[in-house]
C-alpha positions, 0 to 999 in steps of 0.5 A: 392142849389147854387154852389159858382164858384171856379177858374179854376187856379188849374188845374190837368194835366192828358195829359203828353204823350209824342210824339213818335220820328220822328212824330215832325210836321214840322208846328209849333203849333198855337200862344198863346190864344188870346181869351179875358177871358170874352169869354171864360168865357160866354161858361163856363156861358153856360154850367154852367147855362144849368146844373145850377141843377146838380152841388150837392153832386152826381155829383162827384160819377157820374163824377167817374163812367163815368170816369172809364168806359171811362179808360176802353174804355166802352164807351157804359156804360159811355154814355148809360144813361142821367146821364152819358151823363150829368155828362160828358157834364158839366164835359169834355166839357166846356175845350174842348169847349174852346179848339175848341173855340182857334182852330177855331177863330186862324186858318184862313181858318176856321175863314173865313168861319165863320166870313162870316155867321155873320148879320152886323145889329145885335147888338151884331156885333158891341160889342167888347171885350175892356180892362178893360170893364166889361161885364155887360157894353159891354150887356155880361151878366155873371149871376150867375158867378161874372164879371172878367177883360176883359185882356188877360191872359198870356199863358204859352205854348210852346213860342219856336213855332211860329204860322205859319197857313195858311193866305189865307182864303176861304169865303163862305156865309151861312156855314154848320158846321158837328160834326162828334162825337159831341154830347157832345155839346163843337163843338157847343158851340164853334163855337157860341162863335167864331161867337160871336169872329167874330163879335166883331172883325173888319169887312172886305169887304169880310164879308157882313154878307148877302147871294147873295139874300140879306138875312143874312147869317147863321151857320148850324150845324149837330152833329152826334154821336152814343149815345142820346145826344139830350137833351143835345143839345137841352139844350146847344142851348137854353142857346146859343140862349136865355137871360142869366139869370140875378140877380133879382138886375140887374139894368135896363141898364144891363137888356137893354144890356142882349144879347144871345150869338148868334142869333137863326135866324142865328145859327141853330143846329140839332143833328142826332143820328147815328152811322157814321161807318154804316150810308147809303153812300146816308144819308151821301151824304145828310149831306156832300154835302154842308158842308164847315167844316167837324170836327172829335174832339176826335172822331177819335181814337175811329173810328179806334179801332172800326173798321179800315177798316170801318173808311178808307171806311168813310174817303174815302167815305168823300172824294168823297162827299166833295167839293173842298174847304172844310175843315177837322178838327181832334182833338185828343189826343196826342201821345200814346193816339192815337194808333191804334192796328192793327193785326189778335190778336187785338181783343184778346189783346194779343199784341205779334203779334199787330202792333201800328200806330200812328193815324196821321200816318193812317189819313194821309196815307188814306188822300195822299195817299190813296184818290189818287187812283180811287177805281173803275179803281185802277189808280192813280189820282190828290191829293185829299186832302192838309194838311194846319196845323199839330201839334202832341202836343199842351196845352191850358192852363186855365186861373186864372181867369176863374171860373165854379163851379168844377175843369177843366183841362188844355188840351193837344191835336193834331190838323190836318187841311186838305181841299178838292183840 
């Protein structure tokens, strides 16, 4: 049965807590979505044509069970069985995947190292998004979701705050992207879709798309996450990289002009099953020695309830493995969403003798300060990490005028943005 698309426009706002007092971050938020709406809606298109089958009459109770197992931080029900898994990837990641879109395409120490990775001959490279241009015109094919205007919505987040990212970017050629918790599928889809951004964008001289042999550069990604979501990668990857679908009416200029939105020779994805507090210290030397960007989207919160101090040794330990220049990324939920018991009850719920800490509050304490400790000799060293953006509350905010077959969800968010000094 087909899903007629619906519009994003009516959105539920579940993200309402409030920041605590005195953790205002002293950089202002990012500026407004500059992403063009038929971007975002082709990584809408992806989820929904990966999925194409599910949207039906059982989907809403799954979405329902997965959702009160998540209220009840079960998450070994809620991701224990593919239908779950699936249910979440069509239902949670397709606004995330925009969020992390808006996040990496803004922020131009990550966009640096990504626009490096993009080969100047392919096609897609001199599309870009022009007003008024419908997709099929501009080889963007948007089957089965109808075309909309390629204009720039309007976002009504906090215009008070100004954008004050960093401006100076570090370029790289072949990038190695690892997902920390990203098995759900959003960090990959965004980071296509950035690359996509990328190349329609206007080329500089820093970006020869060619590696120091000659040979185009590429965008390595590694998910990693403790449940199986390997066929939800594997799914999402194919609609990455292969043909949209497109009516059986499709004139024969739209079918000359159909493109995936990125090239497999130039986006490689492999997921790794893996819980990341346990992982060997010599496989995740293997996994982040090359690494460029390293992200933790929605992931680190939960490492912390788990086990705080396995989560220090994992940050700690990711700090003597990554490079100088590499990039931290967090992702998380704001305010009292990202609080960490901590106390000999903790585990008893029994919050009389509990302590809370904020998640930014503990990320940062071992990031600067702690990491500037020699755990082998105990004495004091050089900063190891630099903190180049942080906002504790953040919305991105759907358009009108995107569509996808069921309701999505503005999303609130914090963002930390550190690199290895």
């Amino acid at each position: 049965m087909k899903t007629k698309p619906k519009s994003v426009a009516k959105t539920k706002r579940n993200f309402t807590a409030s920041s605590s007092p005195g953790q205002a971050s002293k950089i202002a938020s990012p500026s407004p979505n500059r992403i063009p709406i038929p971007l975002q809606q082709l990584l809408l298109n992806i989820f929904q044509n990966a999925f194409s089958t599910h949207f039906n009459g059982r989907l809403a109770a799954v979405i329902q069970e997965v959702k009160q197992n998540l209220f009840s931080r079960d998450f070994q029900n809620a991701f224990g069985q593919e239908a779950f898994r699936e249910a979440y990837a069509i239902r949670w990641s397709p606004s995330r995947a925009l969020v992390y879109l808006d996040v990496f395409c803004n922020a131009p120490e990550l966009s640096a190292n990504l626009r490096s990775c993009l080969d100047a001959p392919r096609r897609v490279s001199e599309q870009s998004f022009a007003p008024g241009e419908d997709l099929g015109s501009a080889g963007l094919a948007t089957a089965p979701v109808e075309s909309i205007s390629r204009q720039q919505s309007e976002r009504t987040s906090d215009t008070s705050q100004t954008s004050q990212w960093p401006t100076s970017g570090r370029w790289t050629q072949n990038g190695r992207v690892v997902c920390i918790g990203g098995g759900a599928g959003a960090e990959m889809v965004a980071l296509a879709g950035c690359l996509r951004f990328a190349a329609s964008s206007v080329r500089t001289d820093h970006s020869s798309g060619l590696d120091e042999k000659g040979r185009p550069a590429k965008l390595n990604i590694t998910a990693i996450d403790i449940a199986d979501w390997s066929n939800i990668v594997n799914k999402l990857y194919s609609g990455l990289t292969a043909n949209p679908p497109l009516p059986k009416d499709a004139s024969i200029a739209a079918q000359a002009l159909n493109v995936p939105l990125v090239d497999r020779d130039a986006y490689e994805v492999r997921f790794l099953k893996q819980d990341v507090l346990k992982i060997a210290e010599e496989e995740l030397q293997a996994l982040l020695t090359d690494a460029t960007i390293v992200t933790l989207m929605f992931t680190l919160n939960e490492l912390y309830s788990t086990s705080l101090t396995a989560t220090t040794n994992l940050l700690l330990t990711m700090t003597s493995i990554l490079q100088v220049g590499s990039l931290l990324l967090v992702v998380d939920s704001p305010g009292s969403y990202s609080t960490v018991n901590i106390g000999k009850a903790a585990a008893k719920n029994d919050s009389s003798s509990q302590k809370k800490y904020p998640m930014q509050w503990l990320l940062d304490h071992t990031l600067l300060e702690a990491a500037t400790v020699n755990r082998d000799q105990g004495k004091s060293q050089d900063k190891q990490w630099e903190k180049l953006h942080s906002h504790d509350s953040t919305w991105l905010r759907l358009s009108a005028e995107l569509t996808y077959p069921i309701d999505l969800e503005d999303m609130r968010y914090q963002i930390h943005l550190y690199r290895r000094s």
